[in-house]
KEBA-690016 format. One record per residue: x, y, z of N, C-alpha, C in turn; residue in three letters. Coordinates in pm, 1 decimal. Atoms other than C-alpha are relative to their C-alpha. Layout:
BEGIN
{{X; Y; Z}; {X; Y; Z}; {X; Y; Z}; "ALA"};
...
END
This chain:
BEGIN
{{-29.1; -109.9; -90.8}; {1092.2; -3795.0; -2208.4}; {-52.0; -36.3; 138.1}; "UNK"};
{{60.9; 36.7; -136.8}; {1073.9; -3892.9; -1825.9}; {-17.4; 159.4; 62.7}; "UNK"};
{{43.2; -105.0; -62.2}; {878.8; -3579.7; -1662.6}; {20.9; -59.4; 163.8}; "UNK"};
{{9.3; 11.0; -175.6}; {861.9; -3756.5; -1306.6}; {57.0; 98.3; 90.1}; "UNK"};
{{-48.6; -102.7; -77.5}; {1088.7; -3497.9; -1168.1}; {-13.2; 102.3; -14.4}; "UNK"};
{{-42.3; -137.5; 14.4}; {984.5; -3193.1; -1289.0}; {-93.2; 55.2; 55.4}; "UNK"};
{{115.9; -106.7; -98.1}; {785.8; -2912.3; -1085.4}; {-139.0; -41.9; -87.8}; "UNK"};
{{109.4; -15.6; 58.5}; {437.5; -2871.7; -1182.9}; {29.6; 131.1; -129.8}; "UNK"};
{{-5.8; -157.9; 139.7}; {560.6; -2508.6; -1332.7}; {58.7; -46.8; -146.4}; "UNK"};
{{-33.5; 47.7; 149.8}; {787.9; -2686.7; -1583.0}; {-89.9; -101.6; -39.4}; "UNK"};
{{118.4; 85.6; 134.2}; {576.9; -2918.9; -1718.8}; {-128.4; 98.7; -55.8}; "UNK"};
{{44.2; -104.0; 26.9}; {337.9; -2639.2; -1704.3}; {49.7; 82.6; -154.0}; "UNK"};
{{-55.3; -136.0; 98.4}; {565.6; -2394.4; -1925.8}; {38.1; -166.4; -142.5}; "UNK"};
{{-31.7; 134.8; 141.3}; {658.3; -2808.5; -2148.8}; {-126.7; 48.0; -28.9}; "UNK"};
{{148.8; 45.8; 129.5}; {281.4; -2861.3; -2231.9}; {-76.7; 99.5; -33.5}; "UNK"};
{{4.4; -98.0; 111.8}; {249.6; -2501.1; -2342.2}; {80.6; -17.3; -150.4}; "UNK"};
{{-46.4; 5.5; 163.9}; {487.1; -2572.8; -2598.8}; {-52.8; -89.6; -63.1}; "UNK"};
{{43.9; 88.1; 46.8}; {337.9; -2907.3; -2663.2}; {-142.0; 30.7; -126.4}; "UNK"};
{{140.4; 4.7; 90.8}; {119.9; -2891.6; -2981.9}; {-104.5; -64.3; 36.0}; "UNK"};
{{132.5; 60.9; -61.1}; {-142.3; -3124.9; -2837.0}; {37.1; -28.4; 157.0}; "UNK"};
{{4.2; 39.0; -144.2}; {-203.9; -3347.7; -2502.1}; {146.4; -99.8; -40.0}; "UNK"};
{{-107.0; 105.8; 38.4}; {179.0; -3462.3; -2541.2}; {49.5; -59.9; 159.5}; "UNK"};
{{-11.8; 43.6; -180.7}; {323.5; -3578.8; -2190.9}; {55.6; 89.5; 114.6}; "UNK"};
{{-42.8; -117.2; -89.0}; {405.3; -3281.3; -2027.3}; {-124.1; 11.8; 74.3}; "UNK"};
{{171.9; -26.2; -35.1}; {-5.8; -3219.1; -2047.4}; {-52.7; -111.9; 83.9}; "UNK"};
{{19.9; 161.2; -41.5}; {-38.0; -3610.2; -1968.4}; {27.7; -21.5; 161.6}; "UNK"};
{{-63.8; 13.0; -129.8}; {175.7; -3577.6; -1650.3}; {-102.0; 98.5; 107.2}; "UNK"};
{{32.1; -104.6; -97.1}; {24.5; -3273.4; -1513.2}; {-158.7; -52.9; 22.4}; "UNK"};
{{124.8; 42.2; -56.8}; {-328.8; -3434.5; -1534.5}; {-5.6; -153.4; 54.6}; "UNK"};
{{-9.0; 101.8; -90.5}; {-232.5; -3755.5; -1374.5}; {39.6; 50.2; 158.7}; "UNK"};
{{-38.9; -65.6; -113.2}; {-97.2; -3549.3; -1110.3}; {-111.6; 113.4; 93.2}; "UNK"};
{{118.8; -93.7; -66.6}; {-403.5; -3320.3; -1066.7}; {-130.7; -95.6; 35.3}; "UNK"};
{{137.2; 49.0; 3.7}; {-649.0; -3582.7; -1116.0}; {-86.6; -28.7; 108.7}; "UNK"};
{{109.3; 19.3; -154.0}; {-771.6; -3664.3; -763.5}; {-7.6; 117.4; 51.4}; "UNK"};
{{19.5; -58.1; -114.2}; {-688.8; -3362.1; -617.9}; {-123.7; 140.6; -84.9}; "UNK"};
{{117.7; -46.3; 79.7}; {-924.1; -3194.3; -877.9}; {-142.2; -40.7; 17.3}; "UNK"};
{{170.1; 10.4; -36.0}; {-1194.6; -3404.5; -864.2}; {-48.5; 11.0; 165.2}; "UNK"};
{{55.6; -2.1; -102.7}; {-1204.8; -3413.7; -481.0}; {-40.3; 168.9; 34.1}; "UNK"};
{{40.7; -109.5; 9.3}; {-1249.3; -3017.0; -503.3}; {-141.5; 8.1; -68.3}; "UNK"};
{{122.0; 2.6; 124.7}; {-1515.6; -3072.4; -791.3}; {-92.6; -73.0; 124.3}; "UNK"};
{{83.7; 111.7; -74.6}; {-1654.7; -3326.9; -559.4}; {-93.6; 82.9; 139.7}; "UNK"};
{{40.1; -155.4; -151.3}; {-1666.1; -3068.6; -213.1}; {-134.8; 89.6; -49.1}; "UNK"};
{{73.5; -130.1; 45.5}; {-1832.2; -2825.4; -410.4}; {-128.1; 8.6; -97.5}; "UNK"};
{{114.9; 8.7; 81.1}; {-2044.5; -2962.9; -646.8}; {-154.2; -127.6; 48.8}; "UNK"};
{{69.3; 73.5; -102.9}; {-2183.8; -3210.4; -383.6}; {-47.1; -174.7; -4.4}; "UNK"};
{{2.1; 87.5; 34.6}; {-2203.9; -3533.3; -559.7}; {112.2; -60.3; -134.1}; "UNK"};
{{-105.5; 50.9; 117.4}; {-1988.1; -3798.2; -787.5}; {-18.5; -5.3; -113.5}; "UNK"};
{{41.2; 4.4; 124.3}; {-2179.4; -3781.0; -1082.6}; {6.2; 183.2; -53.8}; "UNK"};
{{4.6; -136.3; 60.0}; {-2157.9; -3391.2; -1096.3}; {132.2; 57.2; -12.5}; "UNK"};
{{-98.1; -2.4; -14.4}; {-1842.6; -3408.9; -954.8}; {111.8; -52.7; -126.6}; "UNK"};
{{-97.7; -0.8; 81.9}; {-1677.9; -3599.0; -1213.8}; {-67.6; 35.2; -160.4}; "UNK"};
{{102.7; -86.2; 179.5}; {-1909.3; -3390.7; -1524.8}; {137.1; 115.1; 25.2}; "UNK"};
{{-22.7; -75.8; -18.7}; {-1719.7; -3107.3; -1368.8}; {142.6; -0.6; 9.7}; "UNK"};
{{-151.1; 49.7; -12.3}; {-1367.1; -3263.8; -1305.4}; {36.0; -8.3; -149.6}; "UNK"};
{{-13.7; -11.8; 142.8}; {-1420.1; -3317.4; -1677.3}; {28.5; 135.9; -52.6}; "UNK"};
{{56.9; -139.5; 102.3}; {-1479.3; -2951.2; -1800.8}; {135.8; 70.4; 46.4}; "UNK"};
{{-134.9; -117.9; -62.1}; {-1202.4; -2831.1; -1552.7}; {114.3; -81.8; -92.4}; "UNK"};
{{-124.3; 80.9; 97.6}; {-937.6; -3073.5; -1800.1}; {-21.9; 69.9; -112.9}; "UNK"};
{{101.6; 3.6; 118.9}; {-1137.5; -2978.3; -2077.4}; {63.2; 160.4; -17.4}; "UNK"};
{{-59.7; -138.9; 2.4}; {-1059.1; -2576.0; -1936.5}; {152.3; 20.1; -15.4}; "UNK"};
{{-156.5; 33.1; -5.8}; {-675.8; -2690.4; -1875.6}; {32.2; 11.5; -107.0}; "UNK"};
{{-79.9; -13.3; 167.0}; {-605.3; -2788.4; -2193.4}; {4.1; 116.7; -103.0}; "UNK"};
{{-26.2; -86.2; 38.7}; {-747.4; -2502.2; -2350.5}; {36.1; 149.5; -4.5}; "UNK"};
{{-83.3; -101.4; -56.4}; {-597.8; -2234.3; -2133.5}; {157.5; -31.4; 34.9}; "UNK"};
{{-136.3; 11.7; -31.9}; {-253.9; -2428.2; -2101.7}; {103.6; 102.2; -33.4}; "UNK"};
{{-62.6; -90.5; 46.5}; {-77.4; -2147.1; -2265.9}; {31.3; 138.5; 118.2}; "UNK"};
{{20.1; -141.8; -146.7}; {-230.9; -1879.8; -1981.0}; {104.9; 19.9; 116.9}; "UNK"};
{{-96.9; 59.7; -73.3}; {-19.8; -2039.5; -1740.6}; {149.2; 113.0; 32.0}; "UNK"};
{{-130.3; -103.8; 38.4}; {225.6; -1687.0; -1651.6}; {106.7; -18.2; 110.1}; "UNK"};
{{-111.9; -29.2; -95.6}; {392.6; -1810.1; -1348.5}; {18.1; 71.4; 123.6}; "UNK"};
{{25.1; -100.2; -121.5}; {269.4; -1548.7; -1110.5}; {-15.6; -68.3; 120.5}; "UNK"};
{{56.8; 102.3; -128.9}; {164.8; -1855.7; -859.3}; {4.2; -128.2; -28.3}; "UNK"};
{{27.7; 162.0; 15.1}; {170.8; -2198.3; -784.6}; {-106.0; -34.1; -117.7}; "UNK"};
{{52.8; 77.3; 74.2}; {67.7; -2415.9; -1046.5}; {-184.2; -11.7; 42.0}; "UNK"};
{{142.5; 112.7; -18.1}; {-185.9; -2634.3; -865.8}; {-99.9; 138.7; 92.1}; "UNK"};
{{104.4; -153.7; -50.8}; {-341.4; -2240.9; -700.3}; {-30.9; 15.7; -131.0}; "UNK"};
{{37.1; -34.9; 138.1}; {-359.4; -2148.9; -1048.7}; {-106.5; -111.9; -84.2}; "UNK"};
{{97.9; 90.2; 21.1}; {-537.7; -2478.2; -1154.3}; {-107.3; -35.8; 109.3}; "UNK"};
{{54.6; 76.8; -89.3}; {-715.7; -2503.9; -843.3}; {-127.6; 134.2; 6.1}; "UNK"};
{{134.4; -87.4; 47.8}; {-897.9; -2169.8; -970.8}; {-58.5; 6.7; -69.0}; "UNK"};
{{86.7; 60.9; 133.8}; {-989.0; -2312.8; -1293.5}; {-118.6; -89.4; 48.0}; "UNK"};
{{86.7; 97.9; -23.7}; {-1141.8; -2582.1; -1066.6}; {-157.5; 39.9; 76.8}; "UNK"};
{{106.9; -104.0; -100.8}; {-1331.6; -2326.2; -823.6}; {-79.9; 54.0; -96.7}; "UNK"};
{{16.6; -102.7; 36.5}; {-1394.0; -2092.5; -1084.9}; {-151.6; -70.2; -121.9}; "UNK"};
{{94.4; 70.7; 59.7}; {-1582.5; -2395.5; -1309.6}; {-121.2; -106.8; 72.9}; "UNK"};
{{114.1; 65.6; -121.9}; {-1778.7; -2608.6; -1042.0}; {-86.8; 133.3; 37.8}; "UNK"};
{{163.3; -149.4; -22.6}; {-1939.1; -2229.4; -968.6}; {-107.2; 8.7; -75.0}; "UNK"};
{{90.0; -33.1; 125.9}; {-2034.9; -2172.4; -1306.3}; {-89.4; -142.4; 1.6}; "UNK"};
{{90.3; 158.9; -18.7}; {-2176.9; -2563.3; -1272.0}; {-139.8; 48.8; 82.6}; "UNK"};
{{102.7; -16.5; -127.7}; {-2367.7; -2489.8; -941.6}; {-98.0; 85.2; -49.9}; "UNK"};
{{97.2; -66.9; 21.6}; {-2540.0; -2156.6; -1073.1}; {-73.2; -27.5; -95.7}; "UNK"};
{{121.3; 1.9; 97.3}; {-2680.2; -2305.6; -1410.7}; {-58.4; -163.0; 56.8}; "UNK"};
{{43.9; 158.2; -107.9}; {-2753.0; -2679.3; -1196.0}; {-105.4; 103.7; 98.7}; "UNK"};
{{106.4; -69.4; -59.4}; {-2955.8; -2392.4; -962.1}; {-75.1; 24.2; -54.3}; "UNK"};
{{113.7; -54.0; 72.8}; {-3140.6; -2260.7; -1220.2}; {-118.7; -47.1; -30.2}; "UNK"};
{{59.2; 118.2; 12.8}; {-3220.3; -2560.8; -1344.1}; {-51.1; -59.0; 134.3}; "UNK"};
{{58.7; 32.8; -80.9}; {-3325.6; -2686.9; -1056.3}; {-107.6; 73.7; 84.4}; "UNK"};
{{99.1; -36.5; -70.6}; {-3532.9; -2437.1; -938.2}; {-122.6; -0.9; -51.4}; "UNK"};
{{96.1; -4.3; 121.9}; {-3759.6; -2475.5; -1226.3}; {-49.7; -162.5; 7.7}; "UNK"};
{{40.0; 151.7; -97.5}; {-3754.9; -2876.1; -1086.4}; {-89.2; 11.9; 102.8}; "UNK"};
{{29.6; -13.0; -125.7}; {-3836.0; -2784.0; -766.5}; {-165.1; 64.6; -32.6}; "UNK"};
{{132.3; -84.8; -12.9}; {-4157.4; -2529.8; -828.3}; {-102.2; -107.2; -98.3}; "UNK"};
{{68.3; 108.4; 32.8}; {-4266.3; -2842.4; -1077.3}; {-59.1; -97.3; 115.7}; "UNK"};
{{-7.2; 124.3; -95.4}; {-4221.4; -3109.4; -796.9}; {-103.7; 64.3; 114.9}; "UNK"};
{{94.3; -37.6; -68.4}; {-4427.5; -2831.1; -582.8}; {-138.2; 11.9; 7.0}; "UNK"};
{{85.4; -6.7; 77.8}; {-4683.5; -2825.7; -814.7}; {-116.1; -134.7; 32.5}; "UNK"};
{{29.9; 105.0; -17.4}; {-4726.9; -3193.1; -813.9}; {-21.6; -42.6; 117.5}; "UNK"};
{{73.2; 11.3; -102.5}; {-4727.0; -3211.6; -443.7}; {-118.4; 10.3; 75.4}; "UNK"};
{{130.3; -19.1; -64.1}; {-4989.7; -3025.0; -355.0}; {-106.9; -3.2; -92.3}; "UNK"};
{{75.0; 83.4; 88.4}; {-5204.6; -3211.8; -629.3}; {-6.2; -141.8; 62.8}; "UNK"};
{{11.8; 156.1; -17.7}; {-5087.6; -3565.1; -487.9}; {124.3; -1.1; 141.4}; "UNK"};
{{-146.5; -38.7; -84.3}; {-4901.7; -3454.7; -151.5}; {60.6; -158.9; 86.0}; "UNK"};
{{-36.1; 161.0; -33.6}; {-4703.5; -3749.8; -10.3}; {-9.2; -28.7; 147.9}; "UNK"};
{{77.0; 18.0; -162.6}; {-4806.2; -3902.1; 357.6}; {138.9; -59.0; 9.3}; "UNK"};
{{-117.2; 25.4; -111.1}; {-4580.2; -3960.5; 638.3}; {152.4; 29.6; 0.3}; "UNK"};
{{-174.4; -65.3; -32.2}; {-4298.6; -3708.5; 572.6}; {40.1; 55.4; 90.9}; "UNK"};
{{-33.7; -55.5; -124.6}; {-4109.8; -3627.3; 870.4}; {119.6; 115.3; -36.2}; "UNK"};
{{-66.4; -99.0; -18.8}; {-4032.7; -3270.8; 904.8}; {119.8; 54.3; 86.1}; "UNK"};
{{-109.7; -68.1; -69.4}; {-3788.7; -3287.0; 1157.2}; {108.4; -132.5; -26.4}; "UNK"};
{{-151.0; 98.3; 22.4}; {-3497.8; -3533.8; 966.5}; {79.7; 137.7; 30.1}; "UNK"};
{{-153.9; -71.3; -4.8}; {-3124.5; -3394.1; 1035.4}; {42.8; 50.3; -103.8}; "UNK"};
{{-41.5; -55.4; 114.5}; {-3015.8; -3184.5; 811.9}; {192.7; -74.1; -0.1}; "UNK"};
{{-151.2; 23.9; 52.2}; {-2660.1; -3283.7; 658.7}; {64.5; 145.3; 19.0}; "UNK"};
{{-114.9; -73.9; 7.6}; {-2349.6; -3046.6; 661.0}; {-11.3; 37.0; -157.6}; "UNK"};
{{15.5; -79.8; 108.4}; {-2415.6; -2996.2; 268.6}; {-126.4; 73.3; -25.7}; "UNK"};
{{144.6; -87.2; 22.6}; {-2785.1; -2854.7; 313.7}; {38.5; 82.2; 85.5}; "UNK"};
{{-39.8; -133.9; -14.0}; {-2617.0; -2611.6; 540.4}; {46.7; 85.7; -37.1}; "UNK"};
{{-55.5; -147.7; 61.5}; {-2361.4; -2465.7; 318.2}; {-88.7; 35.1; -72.2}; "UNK"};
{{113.5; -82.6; 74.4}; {-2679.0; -2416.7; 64.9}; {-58.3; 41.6; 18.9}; "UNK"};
{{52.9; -159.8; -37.6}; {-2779.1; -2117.0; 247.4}; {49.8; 86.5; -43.0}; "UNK"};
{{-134.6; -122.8; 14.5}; {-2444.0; -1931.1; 187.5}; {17.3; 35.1; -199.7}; "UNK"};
{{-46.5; 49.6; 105.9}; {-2380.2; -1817.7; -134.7}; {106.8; -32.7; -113.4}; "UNK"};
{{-95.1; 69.8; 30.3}; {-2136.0; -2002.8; -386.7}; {102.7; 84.3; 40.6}; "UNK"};
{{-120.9; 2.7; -44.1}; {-1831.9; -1823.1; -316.6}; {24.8; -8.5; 152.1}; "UNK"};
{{-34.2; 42.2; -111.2}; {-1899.6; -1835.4; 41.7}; {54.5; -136.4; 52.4}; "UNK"};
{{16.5; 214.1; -22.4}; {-1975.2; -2222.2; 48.7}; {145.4; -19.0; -101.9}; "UNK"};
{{-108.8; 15.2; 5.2}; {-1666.8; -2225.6; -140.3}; {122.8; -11.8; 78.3}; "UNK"};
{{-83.8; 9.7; -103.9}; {-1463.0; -2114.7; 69.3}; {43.9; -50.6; 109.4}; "UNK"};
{{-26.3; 116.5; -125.5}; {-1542.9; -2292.2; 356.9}; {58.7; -80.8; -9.1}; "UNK"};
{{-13.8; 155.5; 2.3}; {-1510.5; -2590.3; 205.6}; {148.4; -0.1; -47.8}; "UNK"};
{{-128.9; 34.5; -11.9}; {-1154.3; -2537.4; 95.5}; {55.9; 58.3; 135.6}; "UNK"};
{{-96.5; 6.3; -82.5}; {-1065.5; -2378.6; 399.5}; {-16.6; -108.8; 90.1}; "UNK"};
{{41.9; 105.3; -129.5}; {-1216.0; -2644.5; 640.6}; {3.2; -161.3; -57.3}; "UNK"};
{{1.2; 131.3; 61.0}; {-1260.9; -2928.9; 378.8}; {116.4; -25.4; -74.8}; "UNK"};
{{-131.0; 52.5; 92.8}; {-915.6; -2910.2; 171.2}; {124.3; 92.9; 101.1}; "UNK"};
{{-111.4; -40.9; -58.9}; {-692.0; -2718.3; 436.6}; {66.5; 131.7; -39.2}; "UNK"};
{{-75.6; -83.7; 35.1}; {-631.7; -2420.2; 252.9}; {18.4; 100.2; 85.9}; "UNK"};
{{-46.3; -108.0; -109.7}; {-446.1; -2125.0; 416.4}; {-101.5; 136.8; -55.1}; "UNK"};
{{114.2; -141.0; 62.9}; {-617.6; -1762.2; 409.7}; {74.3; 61.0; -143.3}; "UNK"};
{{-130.6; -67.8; 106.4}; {-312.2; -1668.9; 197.7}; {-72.3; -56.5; -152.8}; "UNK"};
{{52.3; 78.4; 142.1}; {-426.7; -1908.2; -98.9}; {-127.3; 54.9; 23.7}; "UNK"};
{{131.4; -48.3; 40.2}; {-780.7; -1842.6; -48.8}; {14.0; 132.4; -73.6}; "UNK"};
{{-56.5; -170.3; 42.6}; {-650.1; -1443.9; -61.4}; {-30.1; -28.6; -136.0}; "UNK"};
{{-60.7; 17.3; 137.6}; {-506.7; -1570.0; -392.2}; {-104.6; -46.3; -142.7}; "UNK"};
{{146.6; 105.3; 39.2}; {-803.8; -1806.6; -525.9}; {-97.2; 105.7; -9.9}; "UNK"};
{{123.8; -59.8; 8.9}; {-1098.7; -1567.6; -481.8}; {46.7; 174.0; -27.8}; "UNK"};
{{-35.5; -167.9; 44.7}; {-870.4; -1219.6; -566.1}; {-63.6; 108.3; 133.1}; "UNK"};
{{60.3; -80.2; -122.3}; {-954.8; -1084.5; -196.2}; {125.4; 40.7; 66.6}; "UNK"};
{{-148.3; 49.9; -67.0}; {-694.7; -976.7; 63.9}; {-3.3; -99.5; 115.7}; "UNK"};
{{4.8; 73.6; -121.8}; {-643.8; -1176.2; 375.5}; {-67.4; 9.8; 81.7}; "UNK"};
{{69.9; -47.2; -69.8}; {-842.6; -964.6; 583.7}; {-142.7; -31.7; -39.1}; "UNK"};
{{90.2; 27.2; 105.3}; {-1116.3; -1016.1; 330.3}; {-52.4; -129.6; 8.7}; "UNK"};
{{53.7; 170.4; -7.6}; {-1121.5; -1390.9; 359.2}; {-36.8; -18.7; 105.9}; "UNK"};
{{10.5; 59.6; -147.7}; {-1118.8; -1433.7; 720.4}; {-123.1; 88.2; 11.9}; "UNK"};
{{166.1; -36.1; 14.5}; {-1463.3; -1187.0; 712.1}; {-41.8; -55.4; -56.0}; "UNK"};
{{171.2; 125.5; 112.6}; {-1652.6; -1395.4; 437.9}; {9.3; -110.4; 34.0}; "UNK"};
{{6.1; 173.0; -68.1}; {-1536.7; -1709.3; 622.9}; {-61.2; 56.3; 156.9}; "UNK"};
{{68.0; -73.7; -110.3}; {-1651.8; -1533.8; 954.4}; {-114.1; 18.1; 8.0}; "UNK"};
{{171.0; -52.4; 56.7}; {-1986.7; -1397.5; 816.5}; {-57.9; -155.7; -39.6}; "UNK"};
{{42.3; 83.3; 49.0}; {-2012.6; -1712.0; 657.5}; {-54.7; -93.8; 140.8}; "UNK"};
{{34.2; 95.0; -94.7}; {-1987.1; -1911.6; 950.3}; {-122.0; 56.4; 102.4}; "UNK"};
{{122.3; -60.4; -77.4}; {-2251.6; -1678.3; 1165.5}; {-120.4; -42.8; -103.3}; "UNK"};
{{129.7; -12.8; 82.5}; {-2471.0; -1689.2; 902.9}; {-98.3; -158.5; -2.2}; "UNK"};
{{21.8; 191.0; -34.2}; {-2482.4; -2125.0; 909.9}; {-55.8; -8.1; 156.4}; "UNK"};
{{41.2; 22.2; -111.9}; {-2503.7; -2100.8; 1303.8}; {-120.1; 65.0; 50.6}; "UNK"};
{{68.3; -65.5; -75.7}; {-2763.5; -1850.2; 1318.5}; {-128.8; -68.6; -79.6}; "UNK"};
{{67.1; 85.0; 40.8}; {-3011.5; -2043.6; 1056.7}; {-10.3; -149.4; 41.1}; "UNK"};
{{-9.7; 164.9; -25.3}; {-2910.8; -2378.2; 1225.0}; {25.7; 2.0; 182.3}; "UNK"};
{{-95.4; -22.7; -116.5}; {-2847.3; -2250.4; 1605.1}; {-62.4; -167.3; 68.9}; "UNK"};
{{-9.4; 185.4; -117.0}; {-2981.2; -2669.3; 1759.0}; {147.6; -22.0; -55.8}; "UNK"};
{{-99.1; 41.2; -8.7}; {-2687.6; -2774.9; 1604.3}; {165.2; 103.6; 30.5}; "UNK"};
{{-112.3; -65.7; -77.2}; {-2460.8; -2545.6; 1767.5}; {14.6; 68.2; 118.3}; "UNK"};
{{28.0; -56.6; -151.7}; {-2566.3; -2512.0; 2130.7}; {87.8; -105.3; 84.3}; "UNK"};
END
């Protein structure tokens, strides 16, 4: 069966019928595969979490392929499986990590370490981790993957008006914790 030509929706509505990963399923994740993990990647901030998480979102695909009703683009519809699982990543990776962190604080001021300089540059990803995840989401597809407000709308279940405030707020909120780098 050559799929090469068919929408995302039909292969979509094929590898629902498909009893397993037959090539309908096959096609559609050769076709998502970068633009998945580079979302996973945006959001989850590194390649090793990035592709744990690029995993889980295939992992969600396959066993929601059925869900699939048609109401929206395909790759919007998979591209909220991808949002919707890199979140759930980030908040139990926070948890966990904050329970790192108050260790590692522990140990500092027991054995604190000489000649750290307090004033390095912060990066562009220690700024969005002020905001929280659905904000830093958002940004990053609207500014880092191009998306329109319309899809975001669609993606986060807001209306239009809606997005362009939490991307608004969002962005005050970065410039007013960071205002050197925006004078």
């Amino acid at each position: 069966m050559d799929t090469s030509n068919y929408t995302d929706e039909k292969l979509a509505a094929e590898a629902a019928r498909e009893g397993s990963d037959g090539p309908a399923f096959r096609c559609l994740m050769e076709r998502f595969r970068q633009p998945v993990w580079r979302i996973c990647y945006r959001l989850m901030g590194n390649e090793t979490d990035a592709a744990d998480a690029a995993q889980e979102v295939f992992v969600r695909l396959f066993l929601s392929r059925k869900k699939f009703e048609g109401r929206s683009k395909y790759s919007t519809w998979l591209h909220g499986i991808a949002i919707r699982t890199c979140l759930t990543l980030r908040r139990s990776r926070g948890r966990r990590q904050k329970h790192e962190i108050v260790d590692q604080e522990i140990l500092s001021q027991r054995h604190p370490i000489k000649d750290a300089n307090p004033t390095l540059p912060l990066d562009l990803m220690t700024m969005l981790d002020i905001l929280n995840e659905k904000d830093r989401a958002m940004l990053i597809l609207k500014y880092a993957e191009s998306y329109s407000y319309d899809e975001l709308a669609e993606l986060f279940n807001l209306s239009v008006s809606g997005c362009k405030m939490r991307i608004s707020r969002a962005r005050k909120q970065i410039q007013k914790a960071f205002p050197e780098n925006f004078s």
